[in-house]
Each structure stands twice: as structure tokens, then as C-alpha cells.
C-alpha positions as CSV (number, residue, x, y, z in Angstrom):
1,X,0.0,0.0,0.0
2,X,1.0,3.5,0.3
3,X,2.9,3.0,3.1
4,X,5.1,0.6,1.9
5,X,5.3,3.3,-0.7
6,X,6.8,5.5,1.7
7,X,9.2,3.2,3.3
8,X,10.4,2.4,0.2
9,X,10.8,5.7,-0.8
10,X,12.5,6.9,3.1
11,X,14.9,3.5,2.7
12,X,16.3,5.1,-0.9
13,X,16.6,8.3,0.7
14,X,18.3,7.0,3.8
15,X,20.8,4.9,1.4
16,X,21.7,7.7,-0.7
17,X,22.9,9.6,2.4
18,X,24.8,6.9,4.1
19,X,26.1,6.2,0.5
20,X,27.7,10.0,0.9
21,X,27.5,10.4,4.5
22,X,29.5,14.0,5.7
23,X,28.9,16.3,7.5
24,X,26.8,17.9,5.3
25,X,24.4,15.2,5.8
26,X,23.6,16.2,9.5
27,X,21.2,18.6,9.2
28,X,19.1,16.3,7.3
29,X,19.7,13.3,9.3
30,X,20.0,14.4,12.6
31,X,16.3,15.6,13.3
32,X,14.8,12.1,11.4
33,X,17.0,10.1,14.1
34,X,15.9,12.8,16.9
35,X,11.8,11.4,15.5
36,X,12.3,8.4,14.8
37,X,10.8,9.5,11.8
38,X,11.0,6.6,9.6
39,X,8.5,4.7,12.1
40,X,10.7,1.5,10.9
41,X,13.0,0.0,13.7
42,X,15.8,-0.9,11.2
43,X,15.6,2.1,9.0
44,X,15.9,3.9,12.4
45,X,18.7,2.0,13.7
46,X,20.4,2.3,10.4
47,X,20.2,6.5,10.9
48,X,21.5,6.0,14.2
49,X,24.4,4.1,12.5
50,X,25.2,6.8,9.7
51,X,25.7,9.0,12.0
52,X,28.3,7.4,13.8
53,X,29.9,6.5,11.2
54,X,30.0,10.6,9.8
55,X,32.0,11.0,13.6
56,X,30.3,14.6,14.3
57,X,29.5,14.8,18.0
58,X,27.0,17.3,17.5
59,X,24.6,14.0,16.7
60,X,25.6,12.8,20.3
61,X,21.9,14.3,22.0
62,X,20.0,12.6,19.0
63,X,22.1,9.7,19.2
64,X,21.3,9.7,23.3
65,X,17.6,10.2,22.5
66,X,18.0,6.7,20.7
67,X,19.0,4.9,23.8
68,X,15.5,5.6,25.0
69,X,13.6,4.4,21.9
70,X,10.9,1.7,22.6
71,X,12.6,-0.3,19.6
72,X,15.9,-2.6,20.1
73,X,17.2,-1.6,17.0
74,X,17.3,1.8,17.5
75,X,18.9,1.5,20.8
76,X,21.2,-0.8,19.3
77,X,22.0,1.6,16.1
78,X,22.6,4.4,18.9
79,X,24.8,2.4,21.2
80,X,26.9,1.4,17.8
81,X,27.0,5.0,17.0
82,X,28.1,6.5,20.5
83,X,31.2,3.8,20.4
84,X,32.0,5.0,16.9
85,X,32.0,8.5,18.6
86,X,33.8,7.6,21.9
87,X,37.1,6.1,19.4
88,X,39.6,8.6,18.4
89,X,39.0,9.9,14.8
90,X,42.9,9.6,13.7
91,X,42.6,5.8,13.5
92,X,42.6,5.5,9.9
């Protein structure tokens, strides 16, 4: 249905941003993690994930609003993402 639709359609979005995941990326990811906006536990967990991969700590209060997500794999996503922040960037 139209929802699947949408998933679909939030999934390619998500993907193209992890594909090219900077820092530029953040103000568009940021506040869908901070929402939960996807309203899909992996889709979620996979924003969480981006954004420790990108390394900004700016994302760390969305990142700590995941830990309190009623899904697992959000908190999971944003416990993945916080160690990626807690390592030192110059570990190339």
C-alpha cells in the first residue's frame, strides 16, 4: 500500500545519504533520528548508525535520545554510534 510506498521511498533516501555520509548530511539526518521519523525500527537504527559512522559529535543528544527508543534496533543503532564517537577519529 502507500505505506510501503513511503518506506520504500524513506529507505532510498536514507541509502543515498549513508552512501555519501558527511557532515553535510547532519542537518538532514539528525532531526529524522531525533523522530524516529521513519516509524521503521531498522531504517531507524540504520540512521543511528550513519551518523556514527559521519563522527560529528554534534549528533551525540539525537544519538542519546535513541537509547531511549521503545525499539531494540534503535537502541542498538545508537549504542553502535556513540562507540564510533567515543574512538579517536585519527585511527585511519
Amino acid at each position: 500500500g502507500a505505506d510501503r510506498g513511503l518506506v520504500a521511498e524513506q529507505a532510498a533516501a536514507l541509502l543515498g545519504l549513508a552512501a555519501g555520509a558527511s557532515q553535510a548530511t547532519l542537518p538532514r539526518l539528525v532531526p529524522w533520528v531525533e523522530a524516529e521519523a521513519f516509524g521503521d525500527g531498522m531504517l531507524d537504527a540504520l540512521a543511528c548508525s550513519v551518523l556514527g559512522r559521519i563522527g560529528d559529535r554534534t549528533a551525540l543528544p539525537a544519538l542519546e535520545r535513541g537509547l531511549a527508543s521503545k525499539e531494540a534496533r534503535v537502541r542498538q543503532g545508537a549504542v553502535f554510534a556513540l562507540a564510533r564517537l567515543a574512538q579517536p577519529s585519527d585511527t585511519a
